[in-house]
VMD Tcl script that builds the backbone (N, CA, C; Angstrom):
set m [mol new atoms 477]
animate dup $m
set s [atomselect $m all]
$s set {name element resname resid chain x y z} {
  {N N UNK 1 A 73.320 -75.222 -119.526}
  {CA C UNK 1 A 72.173 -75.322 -118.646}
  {C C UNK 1 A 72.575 -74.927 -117.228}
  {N N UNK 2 A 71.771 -74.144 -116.710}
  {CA C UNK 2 A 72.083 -73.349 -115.084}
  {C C UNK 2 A 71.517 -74.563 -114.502}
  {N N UNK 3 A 72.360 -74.766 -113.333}
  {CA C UNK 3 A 71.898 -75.887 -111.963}
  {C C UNK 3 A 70.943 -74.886 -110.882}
  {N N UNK 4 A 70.275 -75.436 -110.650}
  {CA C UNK 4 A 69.443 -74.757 -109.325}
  {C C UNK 4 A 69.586 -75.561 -107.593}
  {N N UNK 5 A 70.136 -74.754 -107.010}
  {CA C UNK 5 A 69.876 -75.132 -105.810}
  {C C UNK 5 A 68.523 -75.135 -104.332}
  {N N UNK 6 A 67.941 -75.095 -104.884}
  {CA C UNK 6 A 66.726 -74.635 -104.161}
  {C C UNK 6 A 66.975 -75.070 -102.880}
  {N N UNK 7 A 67.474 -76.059 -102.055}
  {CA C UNK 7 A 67.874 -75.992 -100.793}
  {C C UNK 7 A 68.449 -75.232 -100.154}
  {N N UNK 8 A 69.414 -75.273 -100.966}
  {CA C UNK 8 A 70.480 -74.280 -100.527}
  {C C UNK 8 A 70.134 -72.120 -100.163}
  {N N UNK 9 A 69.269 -72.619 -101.284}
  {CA C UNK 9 A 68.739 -70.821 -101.052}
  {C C UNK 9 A 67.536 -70.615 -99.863}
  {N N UNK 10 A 67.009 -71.628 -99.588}
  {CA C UNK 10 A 66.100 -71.397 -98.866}
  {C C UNK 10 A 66.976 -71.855 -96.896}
  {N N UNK 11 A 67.841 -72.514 -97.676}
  {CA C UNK 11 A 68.770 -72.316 -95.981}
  {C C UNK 11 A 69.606 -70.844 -96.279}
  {N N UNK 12 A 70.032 -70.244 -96.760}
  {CA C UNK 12 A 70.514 -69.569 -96.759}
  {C C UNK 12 A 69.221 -68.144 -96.438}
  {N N UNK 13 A 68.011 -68.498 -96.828}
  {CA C UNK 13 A 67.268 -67.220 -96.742}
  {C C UNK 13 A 67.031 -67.312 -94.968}
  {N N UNK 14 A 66.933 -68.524 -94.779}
  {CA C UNK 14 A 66.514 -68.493 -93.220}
  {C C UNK 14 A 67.759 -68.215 -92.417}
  {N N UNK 15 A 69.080 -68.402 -92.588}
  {CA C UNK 15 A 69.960 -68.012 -92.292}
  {C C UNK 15 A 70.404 -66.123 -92.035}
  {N N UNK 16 A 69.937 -65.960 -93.289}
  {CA C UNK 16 A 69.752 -64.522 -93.235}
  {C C UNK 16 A 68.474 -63.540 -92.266}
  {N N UNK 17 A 67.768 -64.563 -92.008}
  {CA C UNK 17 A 66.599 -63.766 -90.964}
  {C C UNK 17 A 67.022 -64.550 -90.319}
  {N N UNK 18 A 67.434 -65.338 -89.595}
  {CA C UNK 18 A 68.353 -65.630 -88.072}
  {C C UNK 18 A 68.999 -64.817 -88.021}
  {N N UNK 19 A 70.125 -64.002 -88.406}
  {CA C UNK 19 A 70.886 -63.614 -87.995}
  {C C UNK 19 A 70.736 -62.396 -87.830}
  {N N UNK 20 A 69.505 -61.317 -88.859}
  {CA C UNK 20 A 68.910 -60.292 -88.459}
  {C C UNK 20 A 68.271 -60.055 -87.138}
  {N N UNK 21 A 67.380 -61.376 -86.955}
  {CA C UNK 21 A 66.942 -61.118 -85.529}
  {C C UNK 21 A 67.866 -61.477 -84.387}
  {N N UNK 22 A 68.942 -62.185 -84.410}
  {CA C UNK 22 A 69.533 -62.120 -83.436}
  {C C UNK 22 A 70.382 -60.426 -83.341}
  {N N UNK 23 A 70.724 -60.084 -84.298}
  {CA C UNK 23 A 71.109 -58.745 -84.176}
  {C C UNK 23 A 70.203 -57.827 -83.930}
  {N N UNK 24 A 68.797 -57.799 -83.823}
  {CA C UNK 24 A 67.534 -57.103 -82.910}
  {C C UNK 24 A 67.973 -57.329 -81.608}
  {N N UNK 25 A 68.030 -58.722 -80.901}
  {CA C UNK 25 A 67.763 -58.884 -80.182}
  {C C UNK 25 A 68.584 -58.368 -79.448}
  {N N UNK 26 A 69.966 -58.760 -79.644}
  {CA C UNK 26 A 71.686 -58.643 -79.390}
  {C C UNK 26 A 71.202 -56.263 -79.008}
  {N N UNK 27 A 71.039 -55.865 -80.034}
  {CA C UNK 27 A 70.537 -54.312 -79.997}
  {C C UNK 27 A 69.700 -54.147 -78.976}
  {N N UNK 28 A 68.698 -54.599 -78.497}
  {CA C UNK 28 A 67.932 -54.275 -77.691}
  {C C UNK 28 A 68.052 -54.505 -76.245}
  {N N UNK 29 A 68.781 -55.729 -76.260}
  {CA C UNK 29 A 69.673 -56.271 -75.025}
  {C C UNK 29 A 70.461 -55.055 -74.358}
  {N N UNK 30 A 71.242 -54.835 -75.290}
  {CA C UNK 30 A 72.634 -53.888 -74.874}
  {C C UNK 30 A 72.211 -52.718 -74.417}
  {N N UNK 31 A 70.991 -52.399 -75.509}
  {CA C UNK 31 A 70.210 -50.695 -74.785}
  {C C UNK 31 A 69.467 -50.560 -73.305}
  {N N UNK 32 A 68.728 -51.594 -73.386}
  {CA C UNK 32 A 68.616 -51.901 -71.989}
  {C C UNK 32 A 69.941 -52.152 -70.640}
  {N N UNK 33 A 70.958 -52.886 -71.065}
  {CA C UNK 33 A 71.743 -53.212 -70.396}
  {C C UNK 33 A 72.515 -52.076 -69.851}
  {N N UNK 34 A 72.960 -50.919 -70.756}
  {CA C UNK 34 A 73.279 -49.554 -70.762}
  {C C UNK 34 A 72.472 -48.555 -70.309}
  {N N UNK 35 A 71.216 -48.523 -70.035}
  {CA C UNK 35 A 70.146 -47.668 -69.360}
  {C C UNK 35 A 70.278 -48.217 -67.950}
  {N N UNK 36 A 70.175 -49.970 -67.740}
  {CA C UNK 36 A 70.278 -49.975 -66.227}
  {C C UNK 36 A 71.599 -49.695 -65.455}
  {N N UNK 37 A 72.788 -49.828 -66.456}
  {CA C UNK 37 A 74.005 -49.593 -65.962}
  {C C UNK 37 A 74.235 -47.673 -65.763}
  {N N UNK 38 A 73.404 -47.299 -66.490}
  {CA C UNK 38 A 73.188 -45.304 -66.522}
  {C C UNK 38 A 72.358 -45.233 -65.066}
  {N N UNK 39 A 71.468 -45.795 -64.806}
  {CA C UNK 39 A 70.587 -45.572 -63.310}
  {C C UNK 39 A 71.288 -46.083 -62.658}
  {N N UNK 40 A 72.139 -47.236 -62.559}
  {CA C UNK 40 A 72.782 -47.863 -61.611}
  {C C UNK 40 A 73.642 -46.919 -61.058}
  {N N UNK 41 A 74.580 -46.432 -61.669}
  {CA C UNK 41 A 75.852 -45.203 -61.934}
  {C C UNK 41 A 75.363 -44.449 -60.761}
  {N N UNK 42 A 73.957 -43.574 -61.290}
  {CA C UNK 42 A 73.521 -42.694 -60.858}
  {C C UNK 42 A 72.604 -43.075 -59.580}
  {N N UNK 43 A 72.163 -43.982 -58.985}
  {CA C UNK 43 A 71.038 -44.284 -58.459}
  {C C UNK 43 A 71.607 -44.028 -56.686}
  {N N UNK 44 A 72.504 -44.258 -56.624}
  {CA C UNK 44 A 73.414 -43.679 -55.305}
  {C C UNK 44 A 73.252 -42.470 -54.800}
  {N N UNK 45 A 73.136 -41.153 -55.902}
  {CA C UNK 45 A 72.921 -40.349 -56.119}
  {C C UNK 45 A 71.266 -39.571 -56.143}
  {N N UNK 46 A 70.769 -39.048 -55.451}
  {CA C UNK 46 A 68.936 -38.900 -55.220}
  {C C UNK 46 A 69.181 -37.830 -56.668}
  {N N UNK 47 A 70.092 -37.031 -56.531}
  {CA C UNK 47 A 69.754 -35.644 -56.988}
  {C C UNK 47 A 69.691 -35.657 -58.813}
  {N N UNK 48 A 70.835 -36.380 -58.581}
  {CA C UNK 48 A 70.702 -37.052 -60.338}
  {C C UNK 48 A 69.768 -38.217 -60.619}
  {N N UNK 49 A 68.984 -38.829 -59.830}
  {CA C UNK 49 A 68.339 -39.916 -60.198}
  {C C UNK 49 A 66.937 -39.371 -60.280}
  {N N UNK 50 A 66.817 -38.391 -59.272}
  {CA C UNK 50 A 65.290 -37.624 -59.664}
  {C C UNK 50 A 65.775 -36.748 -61.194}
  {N N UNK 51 A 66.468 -35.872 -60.897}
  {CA C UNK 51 A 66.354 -35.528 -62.249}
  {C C UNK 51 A 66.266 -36.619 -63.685}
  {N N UNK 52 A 66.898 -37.431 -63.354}
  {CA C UNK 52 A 66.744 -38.401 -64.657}
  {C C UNK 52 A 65.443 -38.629 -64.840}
  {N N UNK 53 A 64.534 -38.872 -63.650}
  {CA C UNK 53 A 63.115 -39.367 -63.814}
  {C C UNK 53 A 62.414 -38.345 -64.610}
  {N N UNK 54 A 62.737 -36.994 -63.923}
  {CA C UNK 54 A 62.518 -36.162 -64.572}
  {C C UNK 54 A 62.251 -35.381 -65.398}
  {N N UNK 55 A 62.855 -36.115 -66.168}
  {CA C UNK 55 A 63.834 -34.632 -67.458}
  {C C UNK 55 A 63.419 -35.302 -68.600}
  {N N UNK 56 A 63.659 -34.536 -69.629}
  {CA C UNK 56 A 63.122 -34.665 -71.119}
  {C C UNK 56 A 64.628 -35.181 -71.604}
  {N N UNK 57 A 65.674 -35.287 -71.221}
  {CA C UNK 57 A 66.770 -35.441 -71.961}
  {C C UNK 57 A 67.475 -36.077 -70.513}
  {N N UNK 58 A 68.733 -36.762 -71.096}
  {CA C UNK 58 A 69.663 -37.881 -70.431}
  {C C UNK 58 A 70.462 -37.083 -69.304}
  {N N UNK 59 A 70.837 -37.470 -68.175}
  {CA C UNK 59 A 71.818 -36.500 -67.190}
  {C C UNK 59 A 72.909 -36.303 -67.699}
  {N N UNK 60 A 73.776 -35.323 -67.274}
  {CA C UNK 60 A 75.103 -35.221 -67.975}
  {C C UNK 60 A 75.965 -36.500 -67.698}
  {N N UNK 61 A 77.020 -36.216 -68.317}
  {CA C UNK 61 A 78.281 -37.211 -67.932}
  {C C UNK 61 A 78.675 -36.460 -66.697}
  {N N UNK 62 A 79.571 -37.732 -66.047}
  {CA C UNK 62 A 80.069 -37.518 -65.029}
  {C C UNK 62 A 81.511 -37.115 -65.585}
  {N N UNK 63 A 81.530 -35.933 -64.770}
  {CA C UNK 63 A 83.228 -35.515 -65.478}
  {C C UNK 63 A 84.582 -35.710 -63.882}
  {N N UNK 64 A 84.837 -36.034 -64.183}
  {CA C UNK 64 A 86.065 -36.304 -62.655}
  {C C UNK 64 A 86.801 -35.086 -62.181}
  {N N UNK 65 A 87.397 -35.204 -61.126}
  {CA C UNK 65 A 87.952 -33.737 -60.885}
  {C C UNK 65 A 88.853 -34.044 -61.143}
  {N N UNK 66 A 89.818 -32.500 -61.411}
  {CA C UNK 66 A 90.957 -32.505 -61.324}
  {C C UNK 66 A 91.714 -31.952 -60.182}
  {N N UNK 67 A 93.326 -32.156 -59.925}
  {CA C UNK 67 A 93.905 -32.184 -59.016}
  {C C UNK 67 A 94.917 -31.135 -59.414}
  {N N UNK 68 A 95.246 -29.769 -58.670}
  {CA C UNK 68 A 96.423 -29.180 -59.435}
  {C C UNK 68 A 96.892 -28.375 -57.771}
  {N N UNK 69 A 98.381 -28.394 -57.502}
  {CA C UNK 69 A 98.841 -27.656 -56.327}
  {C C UNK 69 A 97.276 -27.906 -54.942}
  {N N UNK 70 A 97.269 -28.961 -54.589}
  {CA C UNK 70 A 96.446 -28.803 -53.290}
  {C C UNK 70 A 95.170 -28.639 -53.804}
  {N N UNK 71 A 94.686 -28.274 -54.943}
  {CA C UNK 71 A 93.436 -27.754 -55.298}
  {C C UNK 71 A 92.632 -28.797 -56.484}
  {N N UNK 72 A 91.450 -28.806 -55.382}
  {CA C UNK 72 A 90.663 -30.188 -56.373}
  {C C UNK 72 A 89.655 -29.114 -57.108}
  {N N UNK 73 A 89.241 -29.246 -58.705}
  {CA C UNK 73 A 88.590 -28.648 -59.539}
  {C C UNK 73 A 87.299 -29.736 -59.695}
  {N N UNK 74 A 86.303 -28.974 -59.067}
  {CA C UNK 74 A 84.721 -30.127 -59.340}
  {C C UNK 74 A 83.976 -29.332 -60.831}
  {N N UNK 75 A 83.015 -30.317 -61.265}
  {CA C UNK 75 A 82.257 -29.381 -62.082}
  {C C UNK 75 A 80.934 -29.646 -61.150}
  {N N UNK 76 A 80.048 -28.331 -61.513}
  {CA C UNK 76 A 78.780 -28.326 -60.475}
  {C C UNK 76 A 77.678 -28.602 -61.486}
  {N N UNK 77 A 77.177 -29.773 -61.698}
  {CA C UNK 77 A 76.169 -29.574 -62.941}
  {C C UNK 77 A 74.551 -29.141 -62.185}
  {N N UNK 78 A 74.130 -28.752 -61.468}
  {CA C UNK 78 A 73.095 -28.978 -60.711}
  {C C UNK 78 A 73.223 -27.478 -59.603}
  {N N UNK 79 A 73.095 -26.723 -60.938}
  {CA C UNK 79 A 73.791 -25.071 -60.213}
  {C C UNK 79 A 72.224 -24.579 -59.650}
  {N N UNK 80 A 71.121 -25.027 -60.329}
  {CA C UNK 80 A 69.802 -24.126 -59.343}
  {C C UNK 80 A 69.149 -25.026 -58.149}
  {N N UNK 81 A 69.474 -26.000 -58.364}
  {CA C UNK 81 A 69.910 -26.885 -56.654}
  {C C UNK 81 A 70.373 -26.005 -55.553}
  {N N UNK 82 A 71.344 -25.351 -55.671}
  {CA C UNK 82 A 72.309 -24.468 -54.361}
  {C C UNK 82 A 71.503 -22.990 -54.847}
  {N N UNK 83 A 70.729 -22.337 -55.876}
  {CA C UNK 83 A 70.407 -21.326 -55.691}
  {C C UNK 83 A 70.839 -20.012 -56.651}
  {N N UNK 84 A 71.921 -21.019 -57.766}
  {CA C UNK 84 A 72.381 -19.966 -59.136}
  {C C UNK 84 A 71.314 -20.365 -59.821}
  {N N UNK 85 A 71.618 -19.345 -61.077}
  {CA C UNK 85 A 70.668 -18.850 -62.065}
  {C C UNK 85 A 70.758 -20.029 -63.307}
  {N N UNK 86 A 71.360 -20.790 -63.136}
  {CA C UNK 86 A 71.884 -21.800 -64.259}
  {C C UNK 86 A 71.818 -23.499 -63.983}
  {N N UNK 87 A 71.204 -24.123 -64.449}
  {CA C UNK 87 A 72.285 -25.789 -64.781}
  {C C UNK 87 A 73.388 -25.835 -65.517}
  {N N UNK 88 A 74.488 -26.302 -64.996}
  {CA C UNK 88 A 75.567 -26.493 -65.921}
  {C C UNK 88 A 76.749 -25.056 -66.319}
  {N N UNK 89 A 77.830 -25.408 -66.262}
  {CA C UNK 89 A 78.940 -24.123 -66.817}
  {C C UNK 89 A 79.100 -23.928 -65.468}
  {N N UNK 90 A 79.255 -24.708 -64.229}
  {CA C UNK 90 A 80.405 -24.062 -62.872}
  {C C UNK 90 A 80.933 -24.833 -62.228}
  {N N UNK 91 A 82.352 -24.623 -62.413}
  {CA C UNK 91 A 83.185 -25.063 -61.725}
  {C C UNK 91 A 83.548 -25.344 -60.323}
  {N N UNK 92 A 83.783 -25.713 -59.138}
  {CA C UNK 92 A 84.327 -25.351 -57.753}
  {C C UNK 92 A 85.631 -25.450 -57.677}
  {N N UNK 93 A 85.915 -25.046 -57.028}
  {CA C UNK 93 A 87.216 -25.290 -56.013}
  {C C UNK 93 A 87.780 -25.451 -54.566}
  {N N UNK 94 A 87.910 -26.542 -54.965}
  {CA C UNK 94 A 88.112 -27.206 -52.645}
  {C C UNK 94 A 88.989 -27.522 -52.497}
  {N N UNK 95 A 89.506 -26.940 -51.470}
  {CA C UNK 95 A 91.344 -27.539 -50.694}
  {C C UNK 95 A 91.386 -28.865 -50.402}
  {N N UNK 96 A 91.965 -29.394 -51.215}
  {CA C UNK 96 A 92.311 -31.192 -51.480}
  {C C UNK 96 A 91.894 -32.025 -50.034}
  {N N UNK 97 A 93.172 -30.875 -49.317}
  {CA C UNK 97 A 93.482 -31.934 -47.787}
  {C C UNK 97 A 92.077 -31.588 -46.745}
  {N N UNK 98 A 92.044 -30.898 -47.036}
  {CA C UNK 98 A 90.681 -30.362 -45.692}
  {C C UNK 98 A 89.135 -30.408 -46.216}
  {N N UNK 99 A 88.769 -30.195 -47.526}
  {CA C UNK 99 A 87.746 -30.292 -47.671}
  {C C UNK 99 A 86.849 -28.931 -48.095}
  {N N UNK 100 A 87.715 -27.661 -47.551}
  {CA C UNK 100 A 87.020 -26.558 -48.057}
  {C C UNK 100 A 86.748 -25.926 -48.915}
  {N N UNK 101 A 86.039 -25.865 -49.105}
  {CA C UNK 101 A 85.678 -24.891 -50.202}
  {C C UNK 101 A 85.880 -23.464 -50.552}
  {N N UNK 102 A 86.429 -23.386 -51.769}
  {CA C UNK 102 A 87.414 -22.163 -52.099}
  {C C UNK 102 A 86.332 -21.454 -52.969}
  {N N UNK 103 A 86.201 -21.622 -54.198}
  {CA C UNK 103 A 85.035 -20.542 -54.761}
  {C C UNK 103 A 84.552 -21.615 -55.211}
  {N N UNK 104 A 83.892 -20.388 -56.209}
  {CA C UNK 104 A 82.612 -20.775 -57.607}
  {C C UNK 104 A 82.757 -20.202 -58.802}
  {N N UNK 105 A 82.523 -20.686 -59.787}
  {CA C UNK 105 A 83.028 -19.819 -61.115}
  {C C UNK 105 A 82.203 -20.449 -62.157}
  {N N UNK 106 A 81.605 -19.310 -62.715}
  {CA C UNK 106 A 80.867 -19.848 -64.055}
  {C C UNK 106 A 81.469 -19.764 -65.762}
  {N N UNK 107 A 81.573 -20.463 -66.140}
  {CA C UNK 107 A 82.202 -20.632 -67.207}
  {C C UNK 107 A 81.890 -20.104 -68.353}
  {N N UNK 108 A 80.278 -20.178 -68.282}
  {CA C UNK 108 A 79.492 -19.946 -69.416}
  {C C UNK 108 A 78.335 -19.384 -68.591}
  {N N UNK 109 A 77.420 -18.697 -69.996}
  {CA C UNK 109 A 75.820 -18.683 -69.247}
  {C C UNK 109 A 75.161 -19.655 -70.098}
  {N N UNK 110 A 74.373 -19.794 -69.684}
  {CA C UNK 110 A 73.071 -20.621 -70.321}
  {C C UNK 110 A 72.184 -19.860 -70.429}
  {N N UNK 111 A 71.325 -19.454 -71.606}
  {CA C UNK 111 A 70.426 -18.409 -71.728}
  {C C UNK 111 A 68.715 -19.869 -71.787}
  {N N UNK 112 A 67.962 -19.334 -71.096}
  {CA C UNK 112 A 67.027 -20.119 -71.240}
  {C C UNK 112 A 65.514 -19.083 -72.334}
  {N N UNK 113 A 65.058 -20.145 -72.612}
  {CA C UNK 113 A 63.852 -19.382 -73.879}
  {C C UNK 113 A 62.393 -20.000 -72.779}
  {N N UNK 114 A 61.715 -19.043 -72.112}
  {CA C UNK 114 A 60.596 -18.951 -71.524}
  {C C UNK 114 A 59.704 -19.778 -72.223}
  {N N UNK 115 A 59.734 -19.959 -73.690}
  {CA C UNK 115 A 58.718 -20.690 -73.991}
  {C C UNK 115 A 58.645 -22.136 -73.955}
  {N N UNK 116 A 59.979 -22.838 -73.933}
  {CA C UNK 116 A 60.386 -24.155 -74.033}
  {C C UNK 116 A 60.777 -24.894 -72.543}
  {N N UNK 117 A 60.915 -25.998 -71.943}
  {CA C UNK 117 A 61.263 -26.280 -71.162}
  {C C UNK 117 A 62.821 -26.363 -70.901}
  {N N UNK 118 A 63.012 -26.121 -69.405}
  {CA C UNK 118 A 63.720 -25.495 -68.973}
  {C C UNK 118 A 65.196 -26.579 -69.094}
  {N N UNK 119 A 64.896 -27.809 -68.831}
  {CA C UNK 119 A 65.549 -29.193 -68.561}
  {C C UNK 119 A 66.323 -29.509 -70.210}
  {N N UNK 120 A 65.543 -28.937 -71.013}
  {CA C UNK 120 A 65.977 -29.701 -72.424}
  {C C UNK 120 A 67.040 -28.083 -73.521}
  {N N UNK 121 A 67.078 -27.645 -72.374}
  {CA C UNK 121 A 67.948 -25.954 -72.213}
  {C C UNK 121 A 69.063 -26.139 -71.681}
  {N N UNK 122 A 69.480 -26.889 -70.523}
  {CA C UNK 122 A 70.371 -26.800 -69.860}
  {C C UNK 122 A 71.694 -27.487 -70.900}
  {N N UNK 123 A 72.548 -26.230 -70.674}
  {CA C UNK 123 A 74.119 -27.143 -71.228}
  {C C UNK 123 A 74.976 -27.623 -69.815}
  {N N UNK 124 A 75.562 -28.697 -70.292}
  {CA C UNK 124 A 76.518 -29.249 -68.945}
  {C C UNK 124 A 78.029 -28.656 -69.121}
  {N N UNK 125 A 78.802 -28.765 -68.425}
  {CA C UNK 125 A 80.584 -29.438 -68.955}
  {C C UNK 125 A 80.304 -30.430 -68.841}
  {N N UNK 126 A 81.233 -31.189 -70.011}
  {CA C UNK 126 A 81.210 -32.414 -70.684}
  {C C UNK 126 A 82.616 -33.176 -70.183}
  {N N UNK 127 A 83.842 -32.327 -70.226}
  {CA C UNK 127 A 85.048 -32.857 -70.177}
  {C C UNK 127 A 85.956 -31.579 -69.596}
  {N N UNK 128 A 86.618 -31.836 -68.260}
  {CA C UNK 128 A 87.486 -30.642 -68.030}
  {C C UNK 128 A 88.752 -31.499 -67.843}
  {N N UNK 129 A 90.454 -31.041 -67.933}
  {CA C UNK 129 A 91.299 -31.316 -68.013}
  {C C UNK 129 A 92.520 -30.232 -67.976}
  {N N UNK 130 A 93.443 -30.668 -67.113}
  {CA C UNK 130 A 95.149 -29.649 -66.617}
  {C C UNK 130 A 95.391 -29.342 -68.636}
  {N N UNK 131 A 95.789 -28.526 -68.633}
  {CA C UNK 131 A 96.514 -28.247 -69.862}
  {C C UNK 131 A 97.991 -29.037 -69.578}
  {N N UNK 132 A 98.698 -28.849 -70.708}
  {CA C UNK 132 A 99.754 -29.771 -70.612}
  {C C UNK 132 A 100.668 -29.128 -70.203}
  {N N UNK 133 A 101.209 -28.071 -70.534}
  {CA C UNK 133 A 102.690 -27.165 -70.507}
  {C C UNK 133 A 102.129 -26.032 -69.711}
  {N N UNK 134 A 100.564 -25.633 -68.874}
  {CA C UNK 134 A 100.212 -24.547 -67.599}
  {C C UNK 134 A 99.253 -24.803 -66.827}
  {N N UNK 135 A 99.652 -24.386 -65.817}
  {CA C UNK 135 A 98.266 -25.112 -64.436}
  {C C UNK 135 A 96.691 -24.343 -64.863}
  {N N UNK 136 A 96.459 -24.445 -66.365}
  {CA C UNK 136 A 95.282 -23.898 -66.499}
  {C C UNK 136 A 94.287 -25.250 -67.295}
  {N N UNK 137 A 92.803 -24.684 -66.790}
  {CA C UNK 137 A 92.040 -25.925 -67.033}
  {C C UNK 137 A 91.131 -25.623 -68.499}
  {N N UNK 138 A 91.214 -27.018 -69.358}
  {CA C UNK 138 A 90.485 -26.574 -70.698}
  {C C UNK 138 A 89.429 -27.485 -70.177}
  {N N UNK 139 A 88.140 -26.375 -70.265}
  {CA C UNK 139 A 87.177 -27.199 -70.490}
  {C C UNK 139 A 85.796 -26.936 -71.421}
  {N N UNK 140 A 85.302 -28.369 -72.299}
  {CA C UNK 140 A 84.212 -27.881 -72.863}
  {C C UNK 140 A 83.109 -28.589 -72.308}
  {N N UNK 141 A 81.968 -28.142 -73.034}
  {CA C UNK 141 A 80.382 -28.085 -72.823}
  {C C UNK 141 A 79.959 -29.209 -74.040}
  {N N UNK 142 A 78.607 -29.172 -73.738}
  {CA C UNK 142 A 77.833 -30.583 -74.861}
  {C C UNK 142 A 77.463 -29.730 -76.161}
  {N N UNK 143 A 77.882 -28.401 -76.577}
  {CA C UNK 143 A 77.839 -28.011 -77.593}
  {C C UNK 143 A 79.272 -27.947 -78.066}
  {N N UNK 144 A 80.011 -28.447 -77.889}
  {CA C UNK 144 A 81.524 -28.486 -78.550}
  {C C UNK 144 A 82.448 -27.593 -77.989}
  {N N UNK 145 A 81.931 -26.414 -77.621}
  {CA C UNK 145 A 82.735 -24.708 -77.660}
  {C C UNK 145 A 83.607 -25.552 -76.385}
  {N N UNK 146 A 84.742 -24.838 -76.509}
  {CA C UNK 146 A 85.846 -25.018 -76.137}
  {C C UNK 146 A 86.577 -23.715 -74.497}
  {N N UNK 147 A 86.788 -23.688 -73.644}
  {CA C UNK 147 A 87.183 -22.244 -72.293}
  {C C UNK 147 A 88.492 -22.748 -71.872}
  {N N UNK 148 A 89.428 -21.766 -71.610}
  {CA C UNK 148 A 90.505 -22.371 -70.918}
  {C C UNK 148 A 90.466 -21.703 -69.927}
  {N N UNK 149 A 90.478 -21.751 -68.557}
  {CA C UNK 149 A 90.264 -21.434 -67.281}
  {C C UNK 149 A 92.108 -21.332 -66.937}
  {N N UNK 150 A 91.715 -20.202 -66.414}
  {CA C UNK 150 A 93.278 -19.900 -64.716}
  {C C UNK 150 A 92.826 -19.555 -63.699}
  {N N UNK 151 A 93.255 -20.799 -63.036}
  {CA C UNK 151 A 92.775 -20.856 -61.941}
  {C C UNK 151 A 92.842 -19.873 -60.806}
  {N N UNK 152 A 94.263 -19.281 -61.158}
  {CA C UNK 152 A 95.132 -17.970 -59.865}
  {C C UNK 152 A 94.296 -17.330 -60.211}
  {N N UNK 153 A 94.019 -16.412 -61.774}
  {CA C UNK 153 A 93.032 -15.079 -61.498}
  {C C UNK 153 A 91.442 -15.238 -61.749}
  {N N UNK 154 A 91.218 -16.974 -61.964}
  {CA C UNK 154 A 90.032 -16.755 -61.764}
  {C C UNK 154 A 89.191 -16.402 -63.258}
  {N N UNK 155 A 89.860 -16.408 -64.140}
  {CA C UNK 155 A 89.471 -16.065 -65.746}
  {C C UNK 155 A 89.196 -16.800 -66.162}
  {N N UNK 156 A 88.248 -16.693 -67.385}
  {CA C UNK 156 A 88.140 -17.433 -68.337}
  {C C UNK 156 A 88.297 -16.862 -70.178}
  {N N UNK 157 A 88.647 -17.837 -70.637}
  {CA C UNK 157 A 88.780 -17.209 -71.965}
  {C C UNK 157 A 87.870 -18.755 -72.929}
  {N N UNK 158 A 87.528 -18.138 -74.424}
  {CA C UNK 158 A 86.623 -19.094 -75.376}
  {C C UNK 158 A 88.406 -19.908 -76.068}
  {N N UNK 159 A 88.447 -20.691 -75.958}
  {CA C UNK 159 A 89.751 -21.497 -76.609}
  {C C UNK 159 A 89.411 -22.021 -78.063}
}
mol reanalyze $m
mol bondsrecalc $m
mol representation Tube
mol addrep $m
């Protein structure tokens, strides 16, 4: 003869929807908590915070510069701001100690399609970084593809 617990299953069923909804809740918490900590980031910032209001899709990541011989490497995500043909794919270069500005260099193009909006088109750099064993910079974009940059002549190659 089978024993039945009928208490037991019915704490256990409510147990099981406690703990679902606390894991809603726990989820919904964090997404929020991570959106105000994404505006917060950015909110210092006018140029990225309007665009966020903006835009059909999330701002890029913030990618850090790098440092190589005197020379700080920025990425420019916010290229038709200053008056290029593009968001996203250019690099700068500014003399560490003084502040000046050395060039501009585009990495990539971004081809835009007239029929779609323009914002949900744009590719960023995602991640730039010194190579290990030459003062050249690898960097990719939010589609994966991969450039290794030299800095002396100014090239780029698909890595």
């Amino acid at each position: 003869m089978k024993r039945q617990f009928p208490v037991a299953n019915r704490w256990l069923d409510h147990a099981a929807i406690a703990s679902a909804a606390l894991f809603v809740v726990l989820a919904v918490q964090t997404g929020c908590a991570n959106s105000q900590q994404d505006f917060a980031t950015i909110s210092n910032k006018p140029t990225e915070a309007n665009a966020m209001m903006q835009a059909d899709r999330l701002p890029p990541a913030e990618v850090p510069p790098v440092t190589m011989e005197n020379i700080k490497f920025v990425v420019v995500h916010w290229g038709k701001e200053r008056g290029l043909g593009q968001n996203g794919g250019y690099i700068e270069a500014i003399e560490a100690t003084t502040g000046k500005k050395l060039w501009l260099l585009k990495i990539y193009d971004v081809h835009y399609d007239p029929d779609m909006e323009e914002d949900v088109q744009d590719i960023f750099i995602k991640s730039m970084k010194k190579t290990f064993f030459s003062n050249k910079l690898k960097i990719s974009d939010e589609r994966g593809r991969k450039y290794l940059v030299d800095p002396s002549s100014r090239s780029v190659e698909a890595d």
